[in-house]
Chimera marker file (.cmm) of the C-alpha trace (Angstrom):
<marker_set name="trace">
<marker id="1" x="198.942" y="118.287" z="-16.440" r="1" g="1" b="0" radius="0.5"/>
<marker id="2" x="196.386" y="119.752" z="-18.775" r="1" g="1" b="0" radius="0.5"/>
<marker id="3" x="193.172" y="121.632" z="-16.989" r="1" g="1" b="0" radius="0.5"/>
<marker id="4" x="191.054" y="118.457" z="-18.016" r="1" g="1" b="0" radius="0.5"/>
<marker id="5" x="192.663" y="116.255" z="-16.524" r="1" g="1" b="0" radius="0.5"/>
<marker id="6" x="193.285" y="118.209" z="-13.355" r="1" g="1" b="0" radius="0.5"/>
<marker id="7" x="189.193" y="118.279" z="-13.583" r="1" g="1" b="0" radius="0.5"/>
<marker id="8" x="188.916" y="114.624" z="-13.834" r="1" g="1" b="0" radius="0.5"/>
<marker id="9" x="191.199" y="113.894" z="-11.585" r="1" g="1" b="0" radius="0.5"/>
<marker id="10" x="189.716" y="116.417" z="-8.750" r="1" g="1" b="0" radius="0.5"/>
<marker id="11" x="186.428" y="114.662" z="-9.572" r="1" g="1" b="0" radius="0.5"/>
<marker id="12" x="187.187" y="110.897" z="-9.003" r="1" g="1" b="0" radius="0.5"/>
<marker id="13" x="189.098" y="112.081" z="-5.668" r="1" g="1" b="0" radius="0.5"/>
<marker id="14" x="185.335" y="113.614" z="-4.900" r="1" g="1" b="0" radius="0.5"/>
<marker id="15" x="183.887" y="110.684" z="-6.071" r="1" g="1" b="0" radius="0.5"/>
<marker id="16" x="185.830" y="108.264" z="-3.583" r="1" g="1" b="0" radius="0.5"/>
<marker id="17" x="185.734" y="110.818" z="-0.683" r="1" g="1" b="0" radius="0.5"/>
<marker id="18" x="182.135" y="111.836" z="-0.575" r="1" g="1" b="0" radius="0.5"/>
<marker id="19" x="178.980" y="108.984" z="0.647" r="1" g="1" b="0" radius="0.5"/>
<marker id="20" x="176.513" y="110.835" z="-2.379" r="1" g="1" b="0" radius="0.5"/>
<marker id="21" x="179.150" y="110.675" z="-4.764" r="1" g="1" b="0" radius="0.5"/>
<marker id="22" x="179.889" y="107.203" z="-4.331" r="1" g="1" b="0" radius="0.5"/>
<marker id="23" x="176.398" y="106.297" z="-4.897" r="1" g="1" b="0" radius="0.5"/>
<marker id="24" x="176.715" y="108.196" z="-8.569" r="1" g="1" b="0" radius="0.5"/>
<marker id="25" x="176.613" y="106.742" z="-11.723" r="1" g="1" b="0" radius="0.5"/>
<marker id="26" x="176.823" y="107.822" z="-15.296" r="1" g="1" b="0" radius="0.5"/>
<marker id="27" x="176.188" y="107.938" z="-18.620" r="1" g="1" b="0" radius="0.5"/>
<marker id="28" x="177.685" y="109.229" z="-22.156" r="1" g="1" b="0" radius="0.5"/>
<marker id="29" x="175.051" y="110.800" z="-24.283" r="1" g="1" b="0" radius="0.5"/>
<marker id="30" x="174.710" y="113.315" z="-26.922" r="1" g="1" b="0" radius="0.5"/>
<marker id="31" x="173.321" y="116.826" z="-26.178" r="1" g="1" b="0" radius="0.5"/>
<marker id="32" x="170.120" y="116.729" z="-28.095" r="1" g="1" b="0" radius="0.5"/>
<marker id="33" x="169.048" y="120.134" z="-27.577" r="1" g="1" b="0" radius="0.5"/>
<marker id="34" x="169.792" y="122.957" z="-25.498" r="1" g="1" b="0" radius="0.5"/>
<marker id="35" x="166.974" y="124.503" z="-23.556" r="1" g="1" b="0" radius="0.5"/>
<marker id="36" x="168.544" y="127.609" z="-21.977" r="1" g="1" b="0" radius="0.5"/>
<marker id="37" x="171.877" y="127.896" z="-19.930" r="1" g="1" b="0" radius="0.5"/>
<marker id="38" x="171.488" y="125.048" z="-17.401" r="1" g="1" b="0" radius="0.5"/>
<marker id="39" x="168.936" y="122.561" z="-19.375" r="1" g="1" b="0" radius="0.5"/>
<marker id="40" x="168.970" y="119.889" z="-21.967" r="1" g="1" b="0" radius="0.5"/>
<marker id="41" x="167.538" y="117.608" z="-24.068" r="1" g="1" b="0" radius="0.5"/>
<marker id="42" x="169.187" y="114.386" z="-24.468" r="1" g="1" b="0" radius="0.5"/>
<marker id="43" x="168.277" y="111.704" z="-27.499" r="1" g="1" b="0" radius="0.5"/>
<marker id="44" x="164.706" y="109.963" z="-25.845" r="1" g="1" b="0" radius="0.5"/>
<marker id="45" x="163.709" y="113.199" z="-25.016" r="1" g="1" b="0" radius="0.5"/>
<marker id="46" x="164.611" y="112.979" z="-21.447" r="1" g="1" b="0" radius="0.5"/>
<marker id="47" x="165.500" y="116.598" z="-19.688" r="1" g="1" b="0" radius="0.5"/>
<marker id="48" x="168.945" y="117.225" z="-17.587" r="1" g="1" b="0" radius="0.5"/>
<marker id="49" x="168.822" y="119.900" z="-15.149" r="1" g="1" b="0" radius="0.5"/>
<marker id="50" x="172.374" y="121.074" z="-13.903" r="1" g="1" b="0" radius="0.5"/>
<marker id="51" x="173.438" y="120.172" z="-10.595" r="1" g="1" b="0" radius="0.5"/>
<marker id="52" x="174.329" y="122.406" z="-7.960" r="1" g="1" b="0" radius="0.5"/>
<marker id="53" x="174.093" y="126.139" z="-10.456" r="1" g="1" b="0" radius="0.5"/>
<marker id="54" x="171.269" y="128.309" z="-11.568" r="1" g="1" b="0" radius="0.5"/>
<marker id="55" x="171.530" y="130.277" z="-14.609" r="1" g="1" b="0" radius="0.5"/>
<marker id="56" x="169.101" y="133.152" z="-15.520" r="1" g="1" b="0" radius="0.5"/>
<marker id="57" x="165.738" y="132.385" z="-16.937" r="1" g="1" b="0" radius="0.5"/>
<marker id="58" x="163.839" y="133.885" z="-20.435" r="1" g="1" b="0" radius="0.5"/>
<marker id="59" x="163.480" y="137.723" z="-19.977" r="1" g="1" b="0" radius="0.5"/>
<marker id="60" x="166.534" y="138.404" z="-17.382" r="1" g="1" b="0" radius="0.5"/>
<marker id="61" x="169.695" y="139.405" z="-18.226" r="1" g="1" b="0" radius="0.5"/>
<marker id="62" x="171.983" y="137.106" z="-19.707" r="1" g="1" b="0" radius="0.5"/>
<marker id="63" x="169.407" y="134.392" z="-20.422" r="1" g="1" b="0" radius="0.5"/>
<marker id="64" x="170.912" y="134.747" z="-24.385" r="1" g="1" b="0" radius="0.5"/>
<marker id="65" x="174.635" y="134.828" z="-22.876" r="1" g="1" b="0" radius="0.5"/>
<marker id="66" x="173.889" y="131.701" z="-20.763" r="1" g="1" b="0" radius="0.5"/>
<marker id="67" x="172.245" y="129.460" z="-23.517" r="1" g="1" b="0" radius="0.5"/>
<marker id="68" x="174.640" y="130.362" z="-25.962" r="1" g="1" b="0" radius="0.5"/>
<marker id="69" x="177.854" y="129.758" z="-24.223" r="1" g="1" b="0" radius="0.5"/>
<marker id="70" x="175.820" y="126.023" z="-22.919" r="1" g="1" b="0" radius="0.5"/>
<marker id="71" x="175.024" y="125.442" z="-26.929" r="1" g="1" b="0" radius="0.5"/>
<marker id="72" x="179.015" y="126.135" z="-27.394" r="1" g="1" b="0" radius="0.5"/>
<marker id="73" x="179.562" y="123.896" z="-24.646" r="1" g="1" b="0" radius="0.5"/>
<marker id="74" x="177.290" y="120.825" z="-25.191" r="1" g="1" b="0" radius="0.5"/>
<marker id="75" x="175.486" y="121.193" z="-28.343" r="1" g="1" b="0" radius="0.5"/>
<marker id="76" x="175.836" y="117.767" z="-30.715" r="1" g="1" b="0" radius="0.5"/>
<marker id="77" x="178.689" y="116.300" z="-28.757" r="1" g="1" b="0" radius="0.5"/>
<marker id="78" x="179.427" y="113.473" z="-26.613" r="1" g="1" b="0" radius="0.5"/>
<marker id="79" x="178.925" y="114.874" z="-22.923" r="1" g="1" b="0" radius="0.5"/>
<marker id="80" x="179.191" y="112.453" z="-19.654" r="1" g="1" b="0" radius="0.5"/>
<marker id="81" x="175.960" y="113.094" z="-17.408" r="1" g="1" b="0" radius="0.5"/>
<marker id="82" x="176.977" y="112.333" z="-13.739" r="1" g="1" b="0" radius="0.5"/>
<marker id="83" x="174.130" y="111.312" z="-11.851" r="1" g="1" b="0" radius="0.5"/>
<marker id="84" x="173.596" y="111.480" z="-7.561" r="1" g="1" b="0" radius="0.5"/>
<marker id="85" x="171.709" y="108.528" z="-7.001" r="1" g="1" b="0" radius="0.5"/>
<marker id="86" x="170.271" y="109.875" z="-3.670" r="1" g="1" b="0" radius="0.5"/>
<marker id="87" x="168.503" y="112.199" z="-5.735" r="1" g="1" b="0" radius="0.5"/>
<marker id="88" x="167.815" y="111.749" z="-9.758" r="1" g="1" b="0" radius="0.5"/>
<marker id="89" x="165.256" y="113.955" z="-10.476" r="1" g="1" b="0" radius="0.5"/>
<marker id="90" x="163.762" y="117.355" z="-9.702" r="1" g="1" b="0" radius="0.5"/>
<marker id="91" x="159.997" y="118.187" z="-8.681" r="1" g="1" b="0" radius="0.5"/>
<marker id="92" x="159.622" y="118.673" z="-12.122" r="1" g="1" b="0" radius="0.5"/>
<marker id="93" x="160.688" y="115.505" z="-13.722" r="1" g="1" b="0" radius="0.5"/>
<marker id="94" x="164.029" y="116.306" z="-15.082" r="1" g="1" b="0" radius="0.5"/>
<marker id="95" x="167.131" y="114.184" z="-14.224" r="1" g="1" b="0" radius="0.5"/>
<marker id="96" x="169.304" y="116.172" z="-12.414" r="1" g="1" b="0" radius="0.5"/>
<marker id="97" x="173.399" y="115.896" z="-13.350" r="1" g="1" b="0" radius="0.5"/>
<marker id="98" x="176.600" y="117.421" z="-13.358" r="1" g="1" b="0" radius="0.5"/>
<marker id="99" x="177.588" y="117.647" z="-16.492" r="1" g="1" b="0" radius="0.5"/>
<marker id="100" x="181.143" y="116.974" z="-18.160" r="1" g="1" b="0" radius="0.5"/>
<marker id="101" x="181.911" y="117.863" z="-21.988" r="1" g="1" b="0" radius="0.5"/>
<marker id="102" x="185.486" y="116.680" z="-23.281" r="1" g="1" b="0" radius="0.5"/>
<marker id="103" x="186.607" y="116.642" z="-20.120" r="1" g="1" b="0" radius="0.5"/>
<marker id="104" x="185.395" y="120.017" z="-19.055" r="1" g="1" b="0" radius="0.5"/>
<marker id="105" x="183.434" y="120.746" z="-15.992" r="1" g="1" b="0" radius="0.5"/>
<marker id="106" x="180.190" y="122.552" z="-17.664" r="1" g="1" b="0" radius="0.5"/>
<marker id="107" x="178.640" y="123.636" z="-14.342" r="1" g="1" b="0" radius="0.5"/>
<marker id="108" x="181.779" y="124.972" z="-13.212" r="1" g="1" b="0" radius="0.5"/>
<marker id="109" x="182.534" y="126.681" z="-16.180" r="1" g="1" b="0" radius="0.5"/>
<marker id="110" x="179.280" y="128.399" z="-16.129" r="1" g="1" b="0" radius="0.5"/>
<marker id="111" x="179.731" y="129.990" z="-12.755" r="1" g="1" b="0" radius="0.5"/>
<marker id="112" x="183.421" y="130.766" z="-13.308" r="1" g="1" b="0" radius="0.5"/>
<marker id="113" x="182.082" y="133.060" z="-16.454" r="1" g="1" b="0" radius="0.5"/>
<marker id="114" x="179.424" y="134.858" z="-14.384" r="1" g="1" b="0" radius="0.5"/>
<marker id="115" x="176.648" y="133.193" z="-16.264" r="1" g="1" b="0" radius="0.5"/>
<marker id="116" x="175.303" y="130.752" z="-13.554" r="1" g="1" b="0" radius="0.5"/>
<marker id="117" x="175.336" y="131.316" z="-9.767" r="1" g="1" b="0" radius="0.5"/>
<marker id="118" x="175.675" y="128.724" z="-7.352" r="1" g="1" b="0" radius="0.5"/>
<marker id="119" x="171.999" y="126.793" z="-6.183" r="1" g="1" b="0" radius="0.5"/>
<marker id="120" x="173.175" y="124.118" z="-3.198" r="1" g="1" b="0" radius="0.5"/>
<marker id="121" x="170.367" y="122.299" z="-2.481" r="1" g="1" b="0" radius="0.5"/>
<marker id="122" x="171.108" y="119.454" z="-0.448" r="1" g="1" b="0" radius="0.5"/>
<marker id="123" x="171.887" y="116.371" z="-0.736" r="1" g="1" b="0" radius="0.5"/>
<marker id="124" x="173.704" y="116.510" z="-3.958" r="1" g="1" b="0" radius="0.5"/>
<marker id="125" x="173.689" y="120.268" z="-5.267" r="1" g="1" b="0" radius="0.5"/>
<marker id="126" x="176.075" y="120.592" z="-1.905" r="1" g="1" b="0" radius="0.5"/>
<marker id="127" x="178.529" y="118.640" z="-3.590" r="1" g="1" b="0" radius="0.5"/>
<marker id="128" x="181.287" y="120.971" z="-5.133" r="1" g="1" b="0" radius="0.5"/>
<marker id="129" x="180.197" y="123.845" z="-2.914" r="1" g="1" b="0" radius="0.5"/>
<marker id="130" x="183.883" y="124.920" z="-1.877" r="1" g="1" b="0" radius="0.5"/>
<marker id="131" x="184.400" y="124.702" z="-6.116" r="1" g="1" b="0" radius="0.5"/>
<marker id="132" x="181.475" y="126.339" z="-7.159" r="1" g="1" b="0" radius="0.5"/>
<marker id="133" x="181.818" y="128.766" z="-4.287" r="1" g="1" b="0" radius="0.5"/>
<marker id="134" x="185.217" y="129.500" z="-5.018" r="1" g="1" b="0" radius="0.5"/>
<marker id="135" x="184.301" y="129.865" z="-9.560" r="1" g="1" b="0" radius="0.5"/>
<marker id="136" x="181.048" y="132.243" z="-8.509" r="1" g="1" b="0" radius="0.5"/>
<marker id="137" x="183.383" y="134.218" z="-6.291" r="1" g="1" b="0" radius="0.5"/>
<marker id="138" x="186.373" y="134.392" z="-9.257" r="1" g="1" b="0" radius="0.5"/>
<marker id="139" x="183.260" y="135.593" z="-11.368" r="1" g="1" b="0" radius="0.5"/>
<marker id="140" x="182.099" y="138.451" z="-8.718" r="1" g="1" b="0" radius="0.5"/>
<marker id="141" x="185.179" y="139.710" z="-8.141" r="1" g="1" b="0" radius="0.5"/>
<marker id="142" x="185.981" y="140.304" z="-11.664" r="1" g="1" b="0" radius="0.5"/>
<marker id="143" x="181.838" y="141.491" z="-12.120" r="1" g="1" b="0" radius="0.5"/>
<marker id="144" x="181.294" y="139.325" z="-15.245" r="1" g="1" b="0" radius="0.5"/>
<marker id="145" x="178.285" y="138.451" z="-16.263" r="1" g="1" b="0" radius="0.5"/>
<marker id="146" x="175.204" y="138.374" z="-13.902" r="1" g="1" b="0" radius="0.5"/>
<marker id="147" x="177.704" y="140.254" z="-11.561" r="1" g="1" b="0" radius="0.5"/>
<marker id="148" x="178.376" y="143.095" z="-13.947" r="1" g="1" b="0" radius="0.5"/>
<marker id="149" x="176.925" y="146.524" z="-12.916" r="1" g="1" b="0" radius="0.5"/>
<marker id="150" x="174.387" y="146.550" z="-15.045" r="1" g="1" b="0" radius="0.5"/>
<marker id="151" x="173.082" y="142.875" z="-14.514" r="1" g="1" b="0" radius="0.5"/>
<marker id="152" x="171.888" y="144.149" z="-10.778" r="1" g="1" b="0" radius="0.5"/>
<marker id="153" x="168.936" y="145.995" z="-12.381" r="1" g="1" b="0" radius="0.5"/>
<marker id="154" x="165.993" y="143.708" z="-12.458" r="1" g="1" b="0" radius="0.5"/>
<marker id="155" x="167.595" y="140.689" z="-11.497" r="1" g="1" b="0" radius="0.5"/>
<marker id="156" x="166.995" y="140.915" z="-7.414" r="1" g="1" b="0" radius="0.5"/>
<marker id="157" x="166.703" y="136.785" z="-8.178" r="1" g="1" b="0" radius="0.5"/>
<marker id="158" x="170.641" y="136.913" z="-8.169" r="1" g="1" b="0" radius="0.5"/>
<marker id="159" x="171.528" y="137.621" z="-5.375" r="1" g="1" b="0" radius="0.5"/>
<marker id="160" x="174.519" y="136.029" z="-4.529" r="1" g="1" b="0" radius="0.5"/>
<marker id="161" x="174.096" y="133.159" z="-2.065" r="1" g="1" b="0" radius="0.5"/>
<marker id="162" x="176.323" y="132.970" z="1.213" r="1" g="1" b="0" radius="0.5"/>
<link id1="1" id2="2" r="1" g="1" b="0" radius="0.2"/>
<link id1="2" id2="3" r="1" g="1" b="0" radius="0.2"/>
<link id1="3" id2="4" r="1" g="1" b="0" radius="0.2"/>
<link id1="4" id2="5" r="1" g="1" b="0" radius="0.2"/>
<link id1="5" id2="6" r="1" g="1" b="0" radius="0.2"/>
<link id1="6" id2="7" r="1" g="1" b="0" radius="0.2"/>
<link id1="7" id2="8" r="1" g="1" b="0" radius="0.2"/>
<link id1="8" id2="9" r="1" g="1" b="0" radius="0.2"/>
<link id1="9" id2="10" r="1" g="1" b="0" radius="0.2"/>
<link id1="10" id2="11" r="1" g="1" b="0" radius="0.2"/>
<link id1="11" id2="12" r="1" g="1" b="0" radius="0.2"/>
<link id1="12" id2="13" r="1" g="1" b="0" radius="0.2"/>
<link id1="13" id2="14" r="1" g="1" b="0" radius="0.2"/>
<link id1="14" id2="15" r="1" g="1" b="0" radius="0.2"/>
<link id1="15" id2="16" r="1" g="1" b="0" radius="0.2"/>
<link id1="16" id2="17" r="1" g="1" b="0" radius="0.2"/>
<link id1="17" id2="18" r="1" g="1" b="0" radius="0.2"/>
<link id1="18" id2="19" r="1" g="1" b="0" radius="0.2"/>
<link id1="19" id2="20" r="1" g="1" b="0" radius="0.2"/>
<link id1="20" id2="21" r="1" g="1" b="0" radius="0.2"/>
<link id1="21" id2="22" r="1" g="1" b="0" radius="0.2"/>
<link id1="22" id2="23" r="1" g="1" b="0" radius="0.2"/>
<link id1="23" id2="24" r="1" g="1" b="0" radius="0.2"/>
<link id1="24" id2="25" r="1" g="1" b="0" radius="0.2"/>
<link id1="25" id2="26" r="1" g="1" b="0" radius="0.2"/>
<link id1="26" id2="27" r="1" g="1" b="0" radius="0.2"/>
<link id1="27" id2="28" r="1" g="1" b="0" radius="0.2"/>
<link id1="28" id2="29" r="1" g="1" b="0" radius="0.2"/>
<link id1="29" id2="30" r="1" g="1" b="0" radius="0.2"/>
<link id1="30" id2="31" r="1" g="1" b="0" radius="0.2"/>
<link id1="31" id2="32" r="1" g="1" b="0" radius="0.2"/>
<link id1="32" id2="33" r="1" g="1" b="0" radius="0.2"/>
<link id1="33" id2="34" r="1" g="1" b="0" radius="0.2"/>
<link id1="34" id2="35" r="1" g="1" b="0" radius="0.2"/>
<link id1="35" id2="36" r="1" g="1" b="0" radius="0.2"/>
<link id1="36" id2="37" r="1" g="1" b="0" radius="0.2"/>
<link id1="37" id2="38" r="1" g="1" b="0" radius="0.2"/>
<link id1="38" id2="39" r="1" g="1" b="0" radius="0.2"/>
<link id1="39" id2="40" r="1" g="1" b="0" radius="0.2"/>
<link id1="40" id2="41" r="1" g="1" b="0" radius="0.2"/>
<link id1="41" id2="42" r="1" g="1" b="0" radius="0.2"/>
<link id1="42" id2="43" r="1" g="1" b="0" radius="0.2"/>
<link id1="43" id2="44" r="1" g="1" b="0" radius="0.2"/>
<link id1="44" id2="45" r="1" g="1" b="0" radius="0.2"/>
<link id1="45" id2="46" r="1" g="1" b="0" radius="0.2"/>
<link id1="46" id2="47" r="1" g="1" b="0" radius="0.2"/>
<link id1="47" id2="48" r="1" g="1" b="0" radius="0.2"/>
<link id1="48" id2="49" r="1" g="1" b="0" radius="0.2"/>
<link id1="49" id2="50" r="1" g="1" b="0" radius="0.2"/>
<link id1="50" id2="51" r="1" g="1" b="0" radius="0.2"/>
<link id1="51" id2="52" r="1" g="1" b="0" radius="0.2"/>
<link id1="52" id2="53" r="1" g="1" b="0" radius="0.2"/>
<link id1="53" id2="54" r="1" g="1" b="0" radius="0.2"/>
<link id1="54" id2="55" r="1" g="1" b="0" radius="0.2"/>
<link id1="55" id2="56" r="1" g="1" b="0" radius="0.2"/>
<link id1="56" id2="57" r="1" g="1" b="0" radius="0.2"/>
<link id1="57" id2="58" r="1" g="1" b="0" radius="0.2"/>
<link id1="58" id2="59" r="1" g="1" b="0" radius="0.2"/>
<link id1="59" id2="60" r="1" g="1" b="0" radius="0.2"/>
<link id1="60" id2="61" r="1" g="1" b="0" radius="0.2"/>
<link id1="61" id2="62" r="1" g="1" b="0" radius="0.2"/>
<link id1="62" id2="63" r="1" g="1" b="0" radius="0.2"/>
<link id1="63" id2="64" r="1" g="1" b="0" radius="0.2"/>
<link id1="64" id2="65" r="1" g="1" b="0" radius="0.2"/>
<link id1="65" id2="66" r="1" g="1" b="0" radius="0.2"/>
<link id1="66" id2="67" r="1" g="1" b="0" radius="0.2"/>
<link id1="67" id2="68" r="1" g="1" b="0" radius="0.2"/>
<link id1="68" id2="69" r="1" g="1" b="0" radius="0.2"/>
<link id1="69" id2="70" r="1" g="1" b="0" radius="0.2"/>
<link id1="70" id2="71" r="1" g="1" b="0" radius="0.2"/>
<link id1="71" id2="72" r="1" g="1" b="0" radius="0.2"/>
<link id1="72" id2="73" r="1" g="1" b="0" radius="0.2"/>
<link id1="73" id2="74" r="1" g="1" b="0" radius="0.2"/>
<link id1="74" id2="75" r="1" g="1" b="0" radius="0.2"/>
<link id1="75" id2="76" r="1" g="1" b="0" radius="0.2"/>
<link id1="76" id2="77" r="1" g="1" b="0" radius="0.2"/>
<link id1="77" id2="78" r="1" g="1" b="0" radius="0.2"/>
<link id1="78" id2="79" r="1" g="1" b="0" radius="0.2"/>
<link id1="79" id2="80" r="1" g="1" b="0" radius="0.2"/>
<link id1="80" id2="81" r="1" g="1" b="0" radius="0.2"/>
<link id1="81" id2="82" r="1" g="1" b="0" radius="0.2"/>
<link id1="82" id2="83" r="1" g="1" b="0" radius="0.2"/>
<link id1="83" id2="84" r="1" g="1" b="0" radius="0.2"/>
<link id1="84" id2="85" r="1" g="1" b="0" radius="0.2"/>
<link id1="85" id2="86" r="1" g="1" b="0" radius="0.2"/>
<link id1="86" id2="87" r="1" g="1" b="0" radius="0.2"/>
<link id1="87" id2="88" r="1" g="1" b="0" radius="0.2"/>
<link id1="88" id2="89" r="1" g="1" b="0" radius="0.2"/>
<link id1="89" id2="90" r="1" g="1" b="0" radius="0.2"/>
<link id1="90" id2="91" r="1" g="1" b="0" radius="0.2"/>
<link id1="91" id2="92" r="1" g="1" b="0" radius="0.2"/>
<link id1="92" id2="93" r="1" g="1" b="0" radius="0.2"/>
<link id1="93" id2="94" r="1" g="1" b="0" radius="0.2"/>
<link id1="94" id2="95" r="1" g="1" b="0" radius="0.2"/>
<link id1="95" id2="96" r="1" g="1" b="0" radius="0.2"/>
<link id1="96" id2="97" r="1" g="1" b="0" radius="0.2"/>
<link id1="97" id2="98" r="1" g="1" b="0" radius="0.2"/>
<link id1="98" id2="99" r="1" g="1" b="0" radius="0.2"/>
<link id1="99" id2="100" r="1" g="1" b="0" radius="0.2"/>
<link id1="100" id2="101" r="1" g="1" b="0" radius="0.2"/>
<link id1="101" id2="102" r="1" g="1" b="0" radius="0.2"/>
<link id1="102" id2="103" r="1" g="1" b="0" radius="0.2"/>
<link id1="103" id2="104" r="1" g="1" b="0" radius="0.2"/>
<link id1="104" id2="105" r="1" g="1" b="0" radius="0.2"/>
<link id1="105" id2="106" r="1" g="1" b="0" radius="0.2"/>
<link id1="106" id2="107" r="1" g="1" b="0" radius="0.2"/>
<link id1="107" id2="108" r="1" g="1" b="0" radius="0.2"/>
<link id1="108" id2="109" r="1" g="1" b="0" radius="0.2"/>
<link id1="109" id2="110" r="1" g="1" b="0" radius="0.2"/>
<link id1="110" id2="111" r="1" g="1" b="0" radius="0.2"/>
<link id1="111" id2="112" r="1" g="1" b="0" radius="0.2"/>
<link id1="112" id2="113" r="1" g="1" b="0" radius="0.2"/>
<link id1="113" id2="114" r="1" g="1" b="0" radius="0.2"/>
<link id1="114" id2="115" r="1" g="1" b="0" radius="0.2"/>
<link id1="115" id2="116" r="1" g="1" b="0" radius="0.2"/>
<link id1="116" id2="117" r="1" g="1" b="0" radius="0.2"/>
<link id1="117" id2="118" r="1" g="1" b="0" radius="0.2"/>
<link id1="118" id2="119" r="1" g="1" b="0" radius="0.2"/>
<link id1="119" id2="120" r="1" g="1" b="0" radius="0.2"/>
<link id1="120" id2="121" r="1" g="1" b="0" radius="0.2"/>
<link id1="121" id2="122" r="1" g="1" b="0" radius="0.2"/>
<link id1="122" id2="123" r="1" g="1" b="0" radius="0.2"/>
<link id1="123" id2="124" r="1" g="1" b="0" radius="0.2"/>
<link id1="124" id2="125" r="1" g="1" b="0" radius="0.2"/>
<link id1="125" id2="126" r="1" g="1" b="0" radius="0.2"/>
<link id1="126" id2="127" r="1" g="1" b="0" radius="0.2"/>
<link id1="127" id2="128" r="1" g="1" b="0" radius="0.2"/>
<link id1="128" id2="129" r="1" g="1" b="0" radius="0.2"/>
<link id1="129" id2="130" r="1" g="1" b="0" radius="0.2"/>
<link id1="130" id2="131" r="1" g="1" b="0" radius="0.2"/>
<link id1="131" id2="132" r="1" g="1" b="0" radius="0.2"/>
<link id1="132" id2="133" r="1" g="1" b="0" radius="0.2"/>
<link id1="133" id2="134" r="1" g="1" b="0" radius="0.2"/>
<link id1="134" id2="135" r="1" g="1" b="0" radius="0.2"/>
<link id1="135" id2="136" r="1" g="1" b="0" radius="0.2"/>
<link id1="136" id2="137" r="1" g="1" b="0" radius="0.2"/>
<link id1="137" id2="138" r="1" g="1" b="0" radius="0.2"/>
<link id1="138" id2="139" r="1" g="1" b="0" radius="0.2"/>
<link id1="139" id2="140" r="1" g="1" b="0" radius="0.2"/>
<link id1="140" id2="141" r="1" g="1" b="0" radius="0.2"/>
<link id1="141" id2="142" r="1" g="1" b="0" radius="0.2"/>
<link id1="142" id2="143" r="1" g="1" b="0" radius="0.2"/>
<link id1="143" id2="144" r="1" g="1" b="0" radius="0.2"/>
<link id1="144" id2="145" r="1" g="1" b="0" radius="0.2"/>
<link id1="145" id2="146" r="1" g="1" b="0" radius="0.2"/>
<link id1="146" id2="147" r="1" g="1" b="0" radius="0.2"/>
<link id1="147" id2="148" r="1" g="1" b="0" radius="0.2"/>
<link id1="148" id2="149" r="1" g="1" b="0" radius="0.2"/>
<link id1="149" id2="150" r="1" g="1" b="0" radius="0.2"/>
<link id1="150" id2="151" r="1" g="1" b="0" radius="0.2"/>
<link id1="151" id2="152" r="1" g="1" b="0" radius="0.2"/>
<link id1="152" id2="153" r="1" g="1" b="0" radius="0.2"/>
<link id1="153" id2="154" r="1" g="1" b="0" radius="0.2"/>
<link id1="154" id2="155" r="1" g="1" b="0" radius="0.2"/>
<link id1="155" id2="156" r="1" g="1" b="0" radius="0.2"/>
<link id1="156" id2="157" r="1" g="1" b="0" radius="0.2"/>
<link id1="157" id2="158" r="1" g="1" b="0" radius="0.2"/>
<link id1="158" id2="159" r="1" g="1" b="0" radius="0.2"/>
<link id1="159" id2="160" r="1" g="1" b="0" radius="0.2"/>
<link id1="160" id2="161" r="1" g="1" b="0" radius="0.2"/>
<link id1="161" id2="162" r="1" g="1" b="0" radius="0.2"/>
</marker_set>
């Protein structure tokens, strides 16, 4: 069984098993634009904000890493945004989604390649915690990324989250 389908598969298990999930819905859309490593532009101009991971912002270390693996990712193709209908957007507007590109787990993928780390905030960035615990972990353990030695300098903001 390929590693896509093993995704999709492990997702519509969640989706069945879990009372936020069950309430999600979704859309196919084209990635627009990419903002930076966990934002972006959809056509409409709408804003997606990445469920459940944080990547780093303009000015830390591996902003450029993050947005460019995202604009490898996403950029111009078909992606599937997942929505948790107990909570669609953030305090700033955005819709907030988990984000599937040919059949690859974006947010996961981020973490698992040290570029994201984990950001549960309930209800539904609590979701995949044992995944995206387990892919930030993966990421730590072999220091890539944010969790390289010399991404701890100025970037107190990623600390690792328990």
């Amino acid at each position: 069984m390929t590693s896509r389908l093993k995704a999709l598969l492990v997702f519509f298990i969640i989706l069945s098993a879990v009372p936020c999930l069950s309430e999600a819905s979704e859309k196919d859309t084209f990635v627009k634009y990419v903002i930076d490593g966990d934002t972006i532009t959809v056509p409409g101009g709408e804003s997606v904000r990445y469920i459940g991971i944080d990547t780093p912002e303009r000015g830390e270390p591996f902003y450029m890493e993050a947005r460019q693996r995202n604009l490898s990712l996403v950029k111009g193709k078909k992606v599937t945004l997942v929505f948790c209908d107990n909570e669609r957007r953030d305090k700033y507007g955005r819709l907030l989604a988990w984000v599937y590109a040919g059949g690859v787990f974006v947010n996961e993928v981020l973490l698992k390649e040290g570029l994201a780390r984990r950001l549960p905030i309930p209800p539904c960035g609590t979701m995949f915690s044992d995944e995206f615990k387990a892919a930030e972990k993966a990421a730590r353990d072999k220091r890539l990324g944010i969790w390289a030695d010399k991404a701890v300098p100025g970037s107190e903001m990623r600390v690792p989250l328990r």
